[in-house]
N, C-alpha and C positions, 0 to 999 in steps of 0.2 A: 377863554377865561370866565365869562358870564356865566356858562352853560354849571362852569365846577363849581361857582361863586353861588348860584340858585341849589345847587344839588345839597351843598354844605348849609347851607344857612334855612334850608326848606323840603328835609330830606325826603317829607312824605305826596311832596308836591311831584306831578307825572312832568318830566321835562323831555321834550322833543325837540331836534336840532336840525334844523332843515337851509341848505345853500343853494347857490346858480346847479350845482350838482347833482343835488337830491333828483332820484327816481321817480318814477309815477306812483310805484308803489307806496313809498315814503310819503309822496303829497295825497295819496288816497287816505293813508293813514291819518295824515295834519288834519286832514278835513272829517273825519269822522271823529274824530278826537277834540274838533272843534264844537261840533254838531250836539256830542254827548255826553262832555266834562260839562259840570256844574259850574266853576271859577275857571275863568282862561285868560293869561297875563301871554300876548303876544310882543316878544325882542326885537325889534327889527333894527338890526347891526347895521346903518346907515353912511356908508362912506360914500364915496364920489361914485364908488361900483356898486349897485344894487343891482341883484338880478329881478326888474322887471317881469321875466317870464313868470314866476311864481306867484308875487303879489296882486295881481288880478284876482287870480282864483281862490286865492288866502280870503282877498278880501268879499266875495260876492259870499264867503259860505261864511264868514265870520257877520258878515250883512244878515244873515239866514239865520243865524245863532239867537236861540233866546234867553241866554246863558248870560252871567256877570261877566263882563268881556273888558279887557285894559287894555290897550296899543300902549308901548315903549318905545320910542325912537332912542335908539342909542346910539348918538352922534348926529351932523346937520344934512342935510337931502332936501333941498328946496322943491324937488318933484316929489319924493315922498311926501313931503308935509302938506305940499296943495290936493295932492290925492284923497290925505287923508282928511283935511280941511272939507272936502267938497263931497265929504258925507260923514253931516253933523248926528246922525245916529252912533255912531263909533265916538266913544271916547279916547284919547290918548293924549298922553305928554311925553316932554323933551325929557330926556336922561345924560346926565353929564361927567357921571363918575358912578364906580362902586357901589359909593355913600349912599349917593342919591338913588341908584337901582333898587338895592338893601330897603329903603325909605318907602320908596312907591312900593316894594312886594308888601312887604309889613303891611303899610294902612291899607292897601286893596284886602289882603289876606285877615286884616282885623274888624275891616269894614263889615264882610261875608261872613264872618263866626259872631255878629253880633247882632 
């Protein structure tokens, strides 16, 4: 629902939908796409099952990035958050509805065109 919730509301925005699932090809893609997008607002759908295996390498090339970069934790992951805590180069905040997804794209996306 996030992914149609961003498409609708940000139609000109590139959205990329990656799971435990996702291919190599597909994270080859995340990461160049990381590397080469100007604005990059990162979802990370946080429930008690996070696949691990991806977010490493999310993170060392988003690390790499010198690009306006957002982390969104949507929902709570007490490993995620220390993860991401313990690299204060990365910004991100908690997301707890809709509302507030909507909220955070706006001002990131108003902050950048201004």
């Amino acid at each position: 629902p996030e992914v149609q919730l961003v498409k609708t509301h940000f139609p000109d925005v590139a959205v990329l939908d990656l799971d435990a699932a996702s291919d190599e090809m597909l994270l080859h893609y995340a990461k160049r796409l990381l590397l080469e997008t100007e604005q990059v607002v990162i979802c990370i759908k946080t429930g008690e099952q996070v696949s691990f295996q991806l977010l490493p390498t999310l993170l060392e090339t988003m690390m790499q990035s010198q690009h306006q970069l957002l982390v969104l934790l949507l929902g709570e992951n007490q490993r995620v958050q220390r993860i991401l805590e313990a690299r204060p180069q990365l910004s991100f905040e908690q997301v707890n509805s809709d509302e507030d997804l909507l909220e955070k794209l706006n001002g990131f996306y108003s902050r950048s065109t201004n």
